[in-house]
mmCIF file of the N, C-alpha and C atoms, coordinates in Angstrom:
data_MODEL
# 
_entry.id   MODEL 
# 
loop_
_atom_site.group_PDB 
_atom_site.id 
_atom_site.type_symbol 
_atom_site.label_atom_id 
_atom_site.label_alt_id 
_atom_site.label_comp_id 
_atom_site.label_asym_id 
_atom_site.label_entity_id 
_atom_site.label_seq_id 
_atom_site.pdbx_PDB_ins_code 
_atom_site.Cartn_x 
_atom_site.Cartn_y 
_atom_site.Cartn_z 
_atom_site.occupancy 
_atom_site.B_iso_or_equiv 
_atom_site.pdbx_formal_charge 
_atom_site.auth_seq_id 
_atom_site.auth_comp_id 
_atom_site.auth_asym_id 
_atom_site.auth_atom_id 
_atom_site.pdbx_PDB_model_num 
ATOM 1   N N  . UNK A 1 1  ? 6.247   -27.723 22.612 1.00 0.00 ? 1  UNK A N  1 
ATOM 2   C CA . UNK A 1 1  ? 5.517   -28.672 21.818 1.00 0.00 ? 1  UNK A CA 1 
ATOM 3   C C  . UNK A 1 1  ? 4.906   -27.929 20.633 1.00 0.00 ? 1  UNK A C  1 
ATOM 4   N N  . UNK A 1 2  ? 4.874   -28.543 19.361 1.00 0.00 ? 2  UNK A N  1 
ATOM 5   C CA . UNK A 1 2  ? 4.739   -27.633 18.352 1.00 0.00 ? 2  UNK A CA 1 
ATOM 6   C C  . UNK A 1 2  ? 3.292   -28.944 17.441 1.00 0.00 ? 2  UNK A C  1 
ATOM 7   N N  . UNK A 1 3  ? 1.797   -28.381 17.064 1.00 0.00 ? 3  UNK A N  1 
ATOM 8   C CA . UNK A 1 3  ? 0.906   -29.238 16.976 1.00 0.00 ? 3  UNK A CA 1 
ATOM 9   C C  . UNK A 1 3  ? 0.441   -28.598 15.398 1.00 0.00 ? 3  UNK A C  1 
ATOM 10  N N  . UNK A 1 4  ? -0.227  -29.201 14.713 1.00 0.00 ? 4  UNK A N  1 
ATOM 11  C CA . UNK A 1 4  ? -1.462  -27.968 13.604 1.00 0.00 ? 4  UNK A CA 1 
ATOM 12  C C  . UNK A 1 4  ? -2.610  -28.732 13.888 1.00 0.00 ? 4  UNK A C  1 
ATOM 13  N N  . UNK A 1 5  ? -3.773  -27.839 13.480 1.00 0.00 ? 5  UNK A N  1 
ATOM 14  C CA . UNK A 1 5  ? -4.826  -28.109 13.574 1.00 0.00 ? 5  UNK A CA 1 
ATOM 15  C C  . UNK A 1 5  ? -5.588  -27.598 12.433 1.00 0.00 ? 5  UNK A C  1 
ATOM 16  N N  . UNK A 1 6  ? -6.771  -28.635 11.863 1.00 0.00 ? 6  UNK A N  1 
ATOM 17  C CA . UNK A 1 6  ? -7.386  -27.639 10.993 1.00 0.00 ? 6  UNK A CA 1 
ATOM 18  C C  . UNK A 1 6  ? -8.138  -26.752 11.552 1.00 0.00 ? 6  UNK A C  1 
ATOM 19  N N  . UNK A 1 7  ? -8.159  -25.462 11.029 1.00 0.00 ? 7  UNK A N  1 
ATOM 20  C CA . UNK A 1 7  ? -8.430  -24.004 11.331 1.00 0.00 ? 7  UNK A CA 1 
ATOM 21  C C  . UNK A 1 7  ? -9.486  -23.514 10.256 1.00 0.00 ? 7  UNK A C  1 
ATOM 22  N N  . UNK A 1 8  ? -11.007 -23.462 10.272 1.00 0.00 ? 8  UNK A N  1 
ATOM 23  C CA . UNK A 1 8  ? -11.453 -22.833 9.429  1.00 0.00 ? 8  UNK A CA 1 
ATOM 24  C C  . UNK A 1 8  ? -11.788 -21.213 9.659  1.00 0.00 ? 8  UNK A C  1 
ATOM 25  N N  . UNK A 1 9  ? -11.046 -20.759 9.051  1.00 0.00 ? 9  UNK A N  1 
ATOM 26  C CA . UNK A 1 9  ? -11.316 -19.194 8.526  1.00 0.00 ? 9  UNK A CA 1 
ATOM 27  C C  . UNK A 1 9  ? -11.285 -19.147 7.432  1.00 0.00 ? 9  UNK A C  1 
ATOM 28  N N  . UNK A 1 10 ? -12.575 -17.008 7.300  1.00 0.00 ? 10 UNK A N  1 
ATOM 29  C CA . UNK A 1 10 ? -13.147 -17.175 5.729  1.00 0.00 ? 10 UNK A CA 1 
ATOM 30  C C  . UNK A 1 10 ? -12.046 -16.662 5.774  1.00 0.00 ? 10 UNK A C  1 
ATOM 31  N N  . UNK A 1 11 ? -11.533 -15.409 5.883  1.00 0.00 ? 11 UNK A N  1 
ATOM 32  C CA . UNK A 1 11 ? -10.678 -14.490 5.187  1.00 0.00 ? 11 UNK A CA 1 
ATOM 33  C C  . UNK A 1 11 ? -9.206  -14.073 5.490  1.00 0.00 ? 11 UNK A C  1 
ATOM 34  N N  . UNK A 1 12 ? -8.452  -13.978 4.827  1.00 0.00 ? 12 UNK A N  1 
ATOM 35  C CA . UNK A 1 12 ? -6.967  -13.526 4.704  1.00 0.00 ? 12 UNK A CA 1 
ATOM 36  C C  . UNK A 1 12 ? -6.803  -12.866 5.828  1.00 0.00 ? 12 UNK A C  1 
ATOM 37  N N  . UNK A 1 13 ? -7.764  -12.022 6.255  1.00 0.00 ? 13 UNK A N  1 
ATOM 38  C CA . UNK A 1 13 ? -7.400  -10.489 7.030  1.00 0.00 ? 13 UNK A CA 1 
ATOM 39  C C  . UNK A 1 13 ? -7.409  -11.482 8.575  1.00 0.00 ? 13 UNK A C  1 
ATOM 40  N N  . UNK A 1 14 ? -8.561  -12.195 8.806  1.00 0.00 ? 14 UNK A N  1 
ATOM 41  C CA . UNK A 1 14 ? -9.443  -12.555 10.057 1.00 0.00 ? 14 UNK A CA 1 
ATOM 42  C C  . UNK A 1 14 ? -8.167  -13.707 10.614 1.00 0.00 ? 14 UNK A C  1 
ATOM 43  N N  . UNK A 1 15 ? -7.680  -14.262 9.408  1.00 0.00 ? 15 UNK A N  1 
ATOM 44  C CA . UNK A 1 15 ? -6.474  -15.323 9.558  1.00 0.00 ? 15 UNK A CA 1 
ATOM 45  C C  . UNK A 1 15 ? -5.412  -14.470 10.517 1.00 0.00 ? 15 UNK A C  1 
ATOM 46  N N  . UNK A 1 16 ? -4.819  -13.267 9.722  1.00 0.00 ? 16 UNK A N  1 
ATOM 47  C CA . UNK A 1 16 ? -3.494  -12.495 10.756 1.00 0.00 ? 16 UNK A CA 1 
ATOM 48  C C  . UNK A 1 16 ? -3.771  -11.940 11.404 1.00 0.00 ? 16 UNK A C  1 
ATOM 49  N N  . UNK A 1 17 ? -5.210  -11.530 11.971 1.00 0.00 ? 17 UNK A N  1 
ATOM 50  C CA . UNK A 1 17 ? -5.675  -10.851 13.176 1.00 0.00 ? 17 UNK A CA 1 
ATOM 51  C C  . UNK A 1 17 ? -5.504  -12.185 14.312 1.00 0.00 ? 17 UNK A C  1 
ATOM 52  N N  . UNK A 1 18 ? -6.431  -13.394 14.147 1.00 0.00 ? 18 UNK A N  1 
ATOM 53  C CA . UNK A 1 18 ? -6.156  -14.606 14.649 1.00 0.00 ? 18 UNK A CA 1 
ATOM 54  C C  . UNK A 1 18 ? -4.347  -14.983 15.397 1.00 0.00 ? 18 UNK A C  1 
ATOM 55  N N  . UNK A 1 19 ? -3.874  -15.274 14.059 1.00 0.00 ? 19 UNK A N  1 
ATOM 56  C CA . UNK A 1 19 ? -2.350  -14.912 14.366 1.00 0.00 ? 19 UNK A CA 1 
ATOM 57  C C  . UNK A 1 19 ? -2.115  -13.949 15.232 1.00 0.00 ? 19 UNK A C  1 
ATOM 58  N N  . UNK A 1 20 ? -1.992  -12.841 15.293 1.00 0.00 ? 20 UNK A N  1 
ATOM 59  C CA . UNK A 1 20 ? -1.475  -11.505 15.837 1.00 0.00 ? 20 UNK A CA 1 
ATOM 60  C C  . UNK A 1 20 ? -1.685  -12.234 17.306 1.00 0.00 ? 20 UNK A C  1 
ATOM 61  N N  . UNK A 1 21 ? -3.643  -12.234 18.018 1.00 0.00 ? 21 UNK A N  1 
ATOM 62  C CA . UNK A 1 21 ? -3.713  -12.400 19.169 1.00 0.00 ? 21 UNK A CA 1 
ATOM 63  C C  . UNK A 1 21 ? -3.432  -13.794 19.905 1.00 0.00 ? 21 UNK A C  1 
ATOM 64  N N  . UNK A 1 22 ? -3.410  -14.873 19.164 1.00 0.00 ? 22 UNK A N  1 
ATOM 65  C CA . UNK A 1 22 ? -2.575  -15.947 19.803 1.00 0.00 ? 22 UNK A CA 1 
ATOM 66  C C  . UNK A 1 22 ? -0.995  -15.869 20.431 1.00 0.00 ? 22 UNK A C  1 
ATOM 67  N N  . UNK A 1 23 ? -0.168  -14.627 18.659 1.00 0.00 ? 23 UNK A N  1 
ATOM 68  C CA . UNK A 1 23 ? 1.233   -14.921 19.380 1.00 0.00 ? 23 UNK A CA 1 
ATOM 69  C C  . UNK A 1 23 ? 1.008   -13.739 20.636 1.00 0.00 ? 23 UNK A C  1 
ATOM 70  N N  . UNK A 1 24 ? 0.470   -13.241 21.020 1.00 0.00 ? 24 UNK A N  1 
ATOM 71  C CA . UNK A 1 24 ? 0.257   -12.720 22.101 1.00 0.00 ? 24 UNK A CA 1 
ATOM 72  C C  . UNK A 1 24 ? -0.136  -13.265 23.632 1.00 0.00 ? 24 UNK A C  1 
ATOM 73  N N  . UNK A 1 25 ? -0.697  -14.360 23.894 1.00 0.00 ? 25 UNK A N  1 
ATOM 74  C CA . UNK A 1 25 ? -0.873  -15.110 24.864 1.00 0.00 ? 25 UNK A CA 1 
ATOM 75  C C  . UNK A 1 25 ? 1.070   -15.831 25.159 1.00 0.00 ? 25 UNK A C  1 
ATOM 76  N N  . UNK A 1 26 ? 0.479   -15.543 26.669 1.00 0.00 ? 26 UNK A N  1 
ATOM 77  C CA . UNK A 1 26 ? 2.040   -16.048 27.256 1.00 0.00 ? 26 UNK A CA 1 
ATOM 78  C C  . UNK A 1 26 ? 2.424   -17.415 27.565 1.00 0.00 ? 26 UNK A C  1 
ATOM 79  N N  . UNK A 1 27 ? 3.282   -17.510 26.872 1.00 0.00 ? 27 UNK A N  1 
ATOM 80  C CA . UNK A 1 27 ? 3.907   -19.056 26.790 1.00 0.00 ? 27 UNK A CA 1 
ATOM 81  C C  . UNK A 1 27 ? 3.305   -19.822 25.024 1.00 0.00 ? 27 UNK A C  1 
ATOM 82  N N  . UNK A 1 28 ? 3.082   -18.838 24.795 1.00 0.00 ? 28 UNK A N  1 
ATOM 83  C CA . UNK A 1 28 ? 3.505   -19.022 23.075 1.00 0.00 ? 28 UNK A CA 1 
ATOM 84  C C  . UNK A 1 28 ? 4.767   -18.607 22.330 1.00 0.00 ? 28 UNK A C  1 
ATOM 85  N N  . UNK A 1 29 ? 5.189   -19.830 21.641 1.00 0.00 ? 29 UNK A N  1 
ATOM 86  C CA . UNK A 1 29 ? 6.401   -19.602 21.231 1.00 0.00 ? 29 UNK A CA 1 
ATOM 87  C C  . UNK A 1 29 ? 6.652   -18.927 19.891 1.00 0.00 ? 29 UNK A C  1 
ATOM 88  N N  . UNK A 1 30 ? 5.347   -19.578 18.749 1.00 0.00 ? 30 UNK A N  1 
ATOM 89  C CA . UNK A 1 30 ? 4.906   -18.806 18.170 1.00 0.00 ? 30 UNK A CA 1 
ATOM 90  C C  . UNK A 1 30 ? 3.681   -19.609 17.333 1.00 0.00 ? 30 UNK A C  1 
ATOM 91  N N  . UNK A 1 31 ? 3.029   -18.914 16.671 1.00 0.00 ? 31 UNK A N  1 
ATOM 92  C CA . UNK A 1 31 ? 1.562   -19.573 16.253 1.00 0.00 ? 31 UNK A CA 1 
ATOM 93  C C  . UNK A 1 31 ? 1.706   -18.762 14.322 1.00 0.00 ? 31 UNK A C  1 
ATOM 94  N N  . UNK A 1 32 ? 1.141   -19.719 13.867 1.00 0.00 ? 32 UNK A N  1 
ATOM 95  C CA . UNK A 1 32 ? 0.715   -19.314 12.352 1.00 0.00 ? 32 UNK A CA 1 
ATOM 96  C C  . UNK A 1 32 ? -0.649  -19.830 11.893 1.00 0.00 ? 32 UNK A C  1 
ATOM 97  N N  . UNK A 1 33 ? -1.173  -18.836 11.180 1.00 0.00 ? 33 UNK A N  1 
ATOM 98  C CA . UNK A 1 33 ? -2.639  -18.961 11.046 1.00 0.00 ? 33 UNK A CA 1 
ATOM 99  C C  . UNK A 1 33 ? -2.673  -18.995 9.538  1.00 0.00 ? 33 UNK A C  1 
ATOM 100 N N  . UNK A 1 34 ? -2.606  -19.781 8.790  1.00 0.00 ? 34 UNK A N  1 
ATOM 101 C CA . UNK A 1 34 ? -2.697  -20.144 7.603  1.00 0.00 ? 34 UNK A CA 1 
ATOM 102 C C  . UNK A 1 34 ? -4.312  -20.573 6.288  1.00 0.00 ? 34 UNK A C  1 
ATOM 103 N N  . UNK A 1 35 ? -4.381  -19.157 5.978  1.00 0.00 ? 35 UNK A N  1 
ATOM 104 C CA . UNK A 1 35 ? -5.352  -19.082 4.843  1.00 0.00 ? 35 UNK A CA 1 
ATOM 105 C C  . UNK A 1 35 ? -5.924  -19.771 3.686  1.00 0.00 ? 35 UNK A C  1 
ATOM 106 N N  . UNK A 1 36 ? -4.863  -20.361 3.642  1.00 0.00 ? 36 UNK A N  1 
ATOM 107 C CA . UNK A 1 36 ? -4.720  -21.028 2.177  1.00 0.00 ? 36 UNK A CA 1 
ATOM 108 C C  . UNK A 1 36 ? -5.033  -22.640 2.711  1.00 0.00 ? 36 UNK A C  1 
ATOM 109 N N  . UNK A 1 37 ? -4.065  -22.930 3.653  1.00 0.00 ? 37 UNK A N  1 
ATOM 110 C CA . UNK A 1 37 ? -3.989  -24.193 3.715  1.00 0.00 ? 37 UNK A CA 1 
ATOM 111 C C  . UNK A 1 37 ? -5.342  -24.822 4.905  1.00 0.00 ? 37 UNK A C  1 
ATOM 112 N N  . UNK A 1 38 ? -5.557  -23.326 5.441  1.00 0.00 ? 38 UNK A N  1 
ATOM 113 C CA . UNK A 1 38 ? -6.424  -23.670 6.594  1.00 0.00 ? 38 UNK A CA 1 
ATOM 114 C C  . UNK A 1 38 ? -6.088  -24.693 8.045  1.00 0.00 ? 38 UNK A C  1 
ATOM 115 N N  . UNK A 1 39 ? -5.493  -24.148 8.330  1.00 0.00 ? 39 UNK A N  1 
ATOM 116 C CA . UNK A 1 39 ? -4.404  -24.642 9.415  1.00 0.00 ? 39 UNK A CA 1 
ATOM 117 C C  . UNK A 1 39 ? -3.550  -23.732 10.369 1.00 0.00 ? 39 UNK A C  1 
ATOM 118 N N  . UNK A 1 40 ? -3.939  -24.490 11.470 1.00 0.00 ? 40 UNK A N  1 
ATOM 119 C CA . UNK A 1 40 ? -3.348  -23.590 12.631 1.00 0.00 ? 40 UNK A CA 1 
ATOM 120 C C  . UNK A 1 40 ? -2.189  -24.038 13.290 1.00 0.00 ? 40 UNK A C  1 
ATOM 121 N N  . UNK A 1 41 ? -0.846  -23.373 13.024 1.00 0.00 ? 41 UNK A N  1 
ATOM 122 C CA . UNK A 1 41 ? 0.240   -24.179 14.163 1.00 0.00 ? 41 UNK A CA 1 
ATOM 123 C C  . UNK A 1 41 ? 0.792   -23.532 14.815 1.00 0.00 ? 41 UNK A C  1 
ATOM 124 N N  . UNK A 1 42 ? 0.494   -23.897 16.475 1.00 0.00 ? 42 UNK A N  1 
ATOM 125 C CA . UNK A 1 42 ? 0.824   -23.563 17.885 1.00 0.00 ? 42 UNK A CA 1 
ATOM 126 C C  . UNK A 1 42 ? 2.142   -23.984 18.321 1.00 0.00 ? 42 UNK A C  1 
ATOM 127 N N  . UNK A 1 43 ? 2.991   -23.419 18.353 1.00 0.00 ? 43 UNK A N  1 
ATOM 128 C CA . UNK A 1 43 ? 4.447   -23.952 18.891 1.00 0.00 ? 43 UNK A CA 1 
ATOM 129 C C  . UNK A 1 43 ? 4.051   -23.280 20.430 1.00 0.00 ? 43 UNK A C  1 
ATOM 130 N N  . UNK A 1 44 ? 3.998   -24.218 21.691 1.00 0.00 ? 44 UNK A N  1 
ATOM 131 C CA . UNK A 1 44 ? 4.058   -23.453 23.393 1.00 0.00 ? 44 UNK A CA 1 
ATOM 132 C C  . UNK A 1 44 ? 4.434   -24.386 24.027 1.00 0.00 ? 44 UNK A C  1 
ATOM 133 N N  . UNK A 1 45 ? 4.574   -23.609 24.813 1.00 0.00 ? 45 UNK A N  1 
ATOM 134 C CA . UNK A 1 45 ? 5.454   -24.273 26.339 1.00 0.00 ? 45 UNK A CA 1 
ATOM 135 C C  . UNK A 1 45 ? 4.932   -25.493 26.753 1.00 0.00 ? 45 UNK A C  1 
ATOM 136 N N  . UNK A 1 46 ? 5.543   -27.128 27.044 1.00 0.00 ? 46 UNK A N  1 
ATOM 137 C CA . UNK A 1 46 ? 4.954   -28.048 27.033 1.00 0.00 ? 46 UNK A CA 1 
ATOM 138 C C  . UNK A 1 46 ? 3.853   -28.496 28.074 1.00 0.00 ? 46 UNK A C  1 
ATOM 139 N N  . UNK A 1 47 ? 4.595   -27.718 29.218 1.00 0.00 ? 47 UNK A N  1 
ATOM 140 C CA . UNK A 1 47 ? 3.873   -28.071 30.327 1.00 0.00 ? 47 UNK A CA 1 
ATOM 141 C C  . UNK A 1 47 ? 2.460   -27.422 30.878 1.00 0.00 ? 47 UNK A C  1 
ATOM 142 N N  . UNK A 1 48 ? 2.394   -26.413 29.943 1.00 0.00 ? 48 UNK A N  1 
ATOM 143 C CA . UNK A 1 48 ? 1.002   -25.735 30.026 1.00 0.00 ? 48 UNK A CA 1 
ATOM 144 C C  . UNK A 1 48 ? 0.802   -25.255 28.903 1.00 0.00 ? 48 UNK A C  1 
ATOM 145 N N  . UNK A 1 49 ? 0.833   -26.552 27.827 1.00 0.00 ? 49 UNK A N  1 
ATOM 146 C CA . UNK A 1 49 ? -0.031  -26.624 26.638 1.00 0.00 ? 49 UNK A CA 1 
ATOM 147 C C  . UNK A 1 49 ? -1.191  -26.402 26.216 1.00 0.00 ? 49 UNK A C  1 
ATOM 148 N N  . UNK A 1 50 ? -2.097  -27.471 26.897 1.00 0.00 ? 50 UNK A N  1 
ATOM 149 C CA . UNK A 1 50 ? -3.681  -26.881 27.259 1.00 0.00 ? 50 UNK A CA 1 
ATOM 150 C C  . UNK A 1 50 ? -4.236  -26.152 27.662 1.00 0.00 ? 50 UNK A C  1 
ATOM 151 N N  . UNK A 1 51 ? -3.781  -25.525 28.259 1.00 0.00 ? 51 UNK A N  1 
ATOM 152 C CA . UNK A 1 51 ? -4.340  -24.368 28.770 1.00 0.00 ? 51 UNK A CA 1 
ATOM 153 C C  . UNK A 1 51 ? -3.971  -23.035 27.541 1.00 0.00 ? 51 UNK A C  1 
ATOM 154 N N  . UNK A 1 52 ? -2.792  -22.971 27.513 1.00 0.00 ? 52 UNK A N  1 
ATOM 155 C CA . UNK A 1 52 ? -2.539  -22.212 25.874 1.00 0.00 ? 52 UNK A CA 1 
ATOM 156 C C  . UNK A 1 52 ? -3.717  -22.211 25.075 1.00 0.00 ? 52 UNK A C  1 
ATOM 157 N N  . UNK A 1 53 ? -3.677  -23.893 24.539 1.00 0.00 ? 53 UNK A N  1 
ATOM 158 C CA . UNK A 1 53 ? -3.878  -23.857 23.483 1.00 0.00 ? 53 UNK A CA 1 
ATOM 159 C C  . UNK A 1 53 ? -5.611  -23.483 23.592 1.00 0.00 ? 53 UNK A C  1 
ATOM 160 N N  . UNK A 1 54 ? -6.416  -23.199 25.076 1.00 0.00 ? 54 UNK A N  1 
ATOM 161 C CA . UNK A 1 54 ? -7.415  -23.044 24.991 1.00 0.00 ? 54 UNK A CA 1 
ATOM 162 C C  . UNK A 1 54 ? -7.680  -21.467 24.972 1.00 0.00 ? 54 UNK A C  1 
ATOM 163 N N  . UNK A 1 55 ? -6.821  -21.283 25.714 1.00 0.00 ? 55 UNK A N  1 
ATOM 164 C CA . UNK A 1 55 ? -6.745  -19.574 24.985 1.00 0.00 ? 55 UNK A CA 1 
ATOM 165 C C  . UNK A 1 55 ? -6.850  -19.162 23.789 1.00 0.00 ? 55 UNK A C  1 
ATOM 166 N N  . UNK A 1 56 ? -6.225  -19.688 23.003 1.00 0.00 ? 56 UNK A N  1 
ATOM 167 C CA . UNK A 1 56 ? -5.584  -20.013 21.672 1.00 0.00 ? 56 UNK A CA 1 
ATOM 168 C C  . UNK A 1 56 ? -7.384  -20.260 20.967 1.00 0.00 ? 56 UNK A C  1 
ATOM 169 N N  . UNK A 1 57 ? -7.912  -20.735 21.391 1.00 0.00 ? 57 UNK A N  1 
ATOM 170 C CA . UNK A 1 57 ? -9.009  -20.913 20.492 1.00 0.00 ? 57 UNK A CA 1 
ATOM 171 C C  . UNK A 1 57 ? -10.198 -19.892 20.965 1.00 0.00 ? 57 UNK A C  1 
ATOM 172 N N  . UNK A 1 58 ? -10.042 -19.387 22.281 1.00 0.00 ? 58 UNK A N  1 
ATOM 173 C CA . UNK A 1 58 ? -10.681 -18.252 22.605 1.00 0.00 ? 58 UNK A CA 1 
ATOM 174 C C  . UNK A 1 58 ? -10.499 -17.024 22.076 1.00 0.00 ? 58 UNK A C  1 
ATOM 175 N N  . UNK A 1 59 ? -8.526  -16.372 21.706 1.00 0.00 ? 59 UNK A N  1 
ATOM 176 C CA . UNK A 1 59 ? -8.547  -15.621 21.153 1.00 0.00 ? 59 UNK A CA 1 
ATOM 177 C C  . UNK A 1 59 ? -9.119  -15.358 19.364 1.00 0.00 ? 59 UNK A C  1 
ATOM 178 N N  . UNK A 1 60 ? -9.282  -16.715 18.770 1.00 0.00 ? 60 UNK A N  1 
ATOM 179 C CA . UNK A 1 60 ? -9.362  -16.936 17.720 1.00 0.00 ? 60 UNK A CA 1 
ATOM 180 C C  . UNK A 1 60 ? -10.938 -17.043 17.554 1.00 0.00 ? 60 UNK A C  1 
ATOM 181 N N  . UNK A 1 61 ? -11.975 -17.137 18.155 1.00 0.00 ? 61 UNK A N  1 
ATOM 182 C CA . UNK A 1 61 ? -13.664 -17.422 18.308 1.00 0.00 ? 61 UNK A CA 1 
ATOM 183 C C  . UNK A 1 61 ? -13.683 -15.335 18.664 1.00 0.00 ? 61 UNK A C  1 
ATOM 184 N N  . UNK A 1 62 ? -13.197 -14.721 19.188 1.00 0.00 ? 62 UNK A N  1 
ATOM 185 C CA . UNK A 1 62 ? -13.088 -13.143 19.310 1.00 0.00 ? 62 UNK A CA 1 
ATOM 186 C C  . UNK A 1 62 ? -12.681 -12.357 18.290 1.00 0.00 ? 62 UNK A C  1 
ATOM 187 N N  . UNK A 1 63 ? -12.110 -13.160 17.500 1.00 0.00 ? 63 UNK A N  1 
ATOM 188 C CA . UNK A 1 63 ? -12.035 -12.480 15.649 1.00 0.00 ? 63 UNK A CA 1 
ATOM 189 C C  . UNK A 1 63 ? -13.016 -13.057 15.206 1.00 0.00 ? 63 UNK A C  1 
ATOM 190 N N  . UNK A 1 64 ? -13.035 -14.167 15.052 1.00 0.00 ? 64 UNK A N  1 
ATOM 191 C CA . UNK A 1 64 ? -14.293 -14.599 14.340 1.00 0.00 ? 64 UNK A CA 1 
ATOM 192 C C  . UNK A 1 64 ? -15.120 -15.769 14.746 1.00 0.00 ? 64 UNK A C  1 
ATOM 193 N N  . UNK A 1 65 ? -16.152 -15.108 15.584 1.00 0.00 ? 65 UNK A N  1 
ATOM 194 C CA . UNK A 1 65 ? -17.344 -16.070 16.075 1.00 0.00 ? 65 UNK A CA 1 
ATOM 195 C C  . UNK A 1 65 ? -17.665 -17.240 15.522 1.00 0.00 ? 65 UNK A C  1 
ATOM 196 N N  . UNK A 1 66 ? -17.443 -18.237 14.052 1.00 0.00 ? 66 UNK A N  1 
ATOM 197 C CA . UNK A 1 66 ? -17.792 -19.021 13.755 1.00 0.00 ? 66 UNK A CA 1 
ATOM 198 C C  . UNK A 1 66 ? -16.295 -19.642 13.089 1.00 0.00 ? 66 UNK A C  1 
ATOM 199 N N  . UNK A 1 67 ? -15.217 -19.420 13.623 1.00 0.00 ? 67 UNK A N  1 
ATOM 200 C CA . UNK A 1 67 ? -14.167 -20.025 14.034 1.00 0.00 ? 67 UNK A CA 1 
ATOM 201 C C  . UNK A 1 67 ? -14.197 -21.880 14.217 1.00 0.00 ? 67 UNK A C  1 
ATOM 202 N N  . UNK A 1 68 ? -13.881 -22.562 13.272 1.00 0.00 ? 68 UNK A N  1 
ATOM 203 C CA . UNK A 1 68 ? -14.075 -23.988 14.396 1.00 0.00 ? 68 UNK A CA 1 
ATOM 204 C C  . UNK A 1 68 ? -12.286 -24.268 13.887 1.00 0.00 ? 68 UNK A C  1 
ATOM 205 N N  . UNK A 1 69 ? -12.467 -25.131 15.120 1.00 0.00 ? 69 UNK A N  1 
ATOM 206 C CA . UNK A 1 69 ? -10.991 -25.785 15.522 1.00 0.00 ? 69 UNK A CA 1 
ATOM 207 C C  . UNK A 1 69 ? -10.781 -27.020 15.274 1.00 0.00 ? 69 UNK A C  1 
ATOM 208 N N  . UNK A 1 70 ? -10.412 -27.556 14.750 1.00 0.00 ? 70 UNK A N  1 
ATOM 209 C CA . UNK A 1 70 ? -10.922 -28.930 15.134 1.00 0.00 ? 70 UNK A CA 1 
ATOM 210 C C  . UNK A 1 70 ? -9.040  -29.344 16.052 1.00 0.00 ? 70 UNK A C  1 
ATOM 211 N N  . UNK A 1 71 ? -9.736  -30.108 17.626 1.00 0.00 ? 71 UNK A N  1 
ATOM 212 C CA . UNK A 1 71 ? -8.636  -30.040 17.902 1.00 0.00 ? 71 UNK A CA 1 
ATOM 213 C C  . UNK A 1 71 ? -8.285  -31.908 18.208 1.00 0.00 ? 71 UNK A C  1 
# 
């Protein structure tokens, strides 16, 4: 299942660190963390989506504490 979300991050760097540790959680297919547009898209495994995708916002609040998701 492949979703976006708006993603606020300040900076370029905090964006592909974000990136980096999402595509790292298992059963991600792959994730892009987008600077410009401010937007997050999670491509993962359907059947344990939620749970991903809550990782997914945990690894992303561990780069940057004031991270919001809107999901």
């Amino acid at each position: 299942m492949k979703k976006s979300y708006k993603c606020e991050v300040d900076c370029a760097n905090c964006a592909a660190k974000m990136e980096e540790a999402i595509n790292k959680i298992e059963g991600v297919k792959s994730a892009r963390v987008n600077f410009m547009t401010q937007k997050l898209t999670l491509d993962a495994e359907d059947d344990r989506y939620d749970e991903i995708l809550d990782a997914a916002v945990k690894a992303c609040k561990k780069v940057e504490p004031d991270c919001e998701i809107e999901i």
